[in-house]
N, C-alpha and C positions, 0 to 999 in steps of 0.2 A: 069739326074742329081739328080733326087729328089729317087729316089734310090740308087745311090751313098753314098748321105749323110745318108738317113736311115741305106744303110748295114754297115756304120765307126760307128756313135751310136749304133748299138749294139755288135758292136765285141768290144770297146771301153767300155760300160757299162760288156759286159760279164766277161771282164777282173776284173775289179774292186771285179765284188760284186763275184768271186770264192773267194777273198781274205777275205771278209768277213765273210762269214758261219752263215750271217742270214736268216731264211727261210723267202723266198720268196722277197730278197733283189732286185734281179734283177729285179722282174716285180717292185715293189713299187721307184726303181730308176727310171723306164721310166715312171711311169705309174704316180708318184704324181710332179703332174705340180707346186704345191706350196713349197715342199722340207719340209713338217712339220713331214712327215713320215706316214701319212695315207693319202687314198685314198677315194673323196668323188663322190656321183653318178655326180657333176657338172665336177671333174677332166677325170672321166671314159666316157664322153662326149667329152671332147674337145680332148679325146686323142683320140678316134675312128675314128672321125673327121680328126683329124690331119694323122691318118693314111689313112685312105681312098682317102683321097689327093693325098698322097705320092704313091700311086700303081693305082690312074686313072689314067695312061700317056699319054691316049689321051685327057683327062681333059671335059669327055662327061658325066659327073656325077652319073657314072655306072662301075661298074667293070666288064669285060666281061669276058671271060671265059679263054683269056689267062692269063689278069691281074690279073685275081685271083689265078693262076695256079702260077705265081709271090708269087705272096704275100705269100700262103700256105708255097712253096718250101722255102722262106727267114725266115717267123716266126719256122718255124720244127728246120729249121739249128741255129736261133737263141736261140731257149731254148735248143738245144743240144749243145751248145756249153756254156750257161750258165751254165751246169752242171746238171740242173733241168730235163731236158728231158722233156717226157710226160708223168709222172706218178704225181700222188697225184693231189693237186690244181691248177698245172701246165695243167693237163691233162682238168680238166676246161675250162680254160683259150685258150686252143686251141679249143677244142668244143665251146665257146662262139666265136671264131672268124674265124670258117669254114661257106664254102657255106653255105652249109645245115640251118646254124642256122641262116644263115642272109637273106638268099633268101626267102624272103617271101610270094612269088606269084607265086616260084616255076620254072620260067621261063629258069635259066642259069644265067641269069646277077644279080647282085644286084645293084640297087640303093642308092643313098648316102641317101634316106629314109628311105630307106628300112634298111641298116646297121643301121642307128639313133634308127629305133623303137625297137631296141634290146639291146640298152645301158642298159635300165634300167633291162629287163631279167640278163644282163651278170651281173651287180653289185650285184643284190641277188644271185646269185651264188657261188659270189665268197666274200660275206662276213659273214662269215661261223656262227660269232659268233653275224650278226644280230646287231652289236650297231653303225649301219650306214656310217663304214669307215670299209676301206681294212688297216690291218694293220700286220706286220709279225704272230703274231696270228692266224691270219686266213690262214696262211701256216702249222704251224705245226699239226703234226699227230692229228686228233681227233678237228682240230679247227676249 
């Protein structure tokens, strides 16, 4: 179920923000939980969170190998279908929420710690311009 409802938000946001043609609409619609238009390392926490939820579906506080095999195949299809794909900040943005980046012991599974101790790596990442919020800015070419 809790898949369900993740895969209608974002076929439902993707719609939206094509209409828009702000860079990096899309993510900053899912990603700022307070609607101010920027994204702060407290927002890019509870949203990690709130994803890792949504893809444990056996709710064992780990993502195992198929649930993350879930998760990859649903986020790909969702920035493809945003428009964004995986190039530019976008391309970030997937790198900060693969295995690799999140498995931090190496093992195959990630735990919901182990995803947590990488919030704040992903946020410097993807705040390109450094003044402590994710904001369209930080999408465009060079930001």
């Amino acid at each position: 179920m809790r898949l369900l409802v993740l895969s209608s938000v974002f076929v439902l946001t993707a719609t939206a923000t094509l209409a828009q043609g702000v860079p990096g609409a899309h993510f900053i619609e899912n990603w700022d939980m307070d609607g101010d238009g920027r994204i702060t390392p407290a927002e890019i926490s509870e949203k990690r969170a709130e994803i890792f939820f949504m893809f444990d579906q056996n709710e064992d506080g780990q993502l195992d190998a198929a649930e993350y095999d879930l998760f990859d195949e649903t986020r790909r299809a969702d920035m493809e279908a945003s428009g964004g794909g995986l190039k530019g900040p976008m391309a970030k943005v997937d790198q900060a929420m693969d295995r690799n980046f999140n498995d931090g012991d190496g093992d195959g599974a990630v735990s919901a710690d182990e995803f947590a101790a990488r919030d704040a790596e992903f946020f410097r990442m993807m705040d390109h311009d450094g003044d402590g919020a994710i904001a369209p800015a930080d999408f465009k070419r060079g930001g």
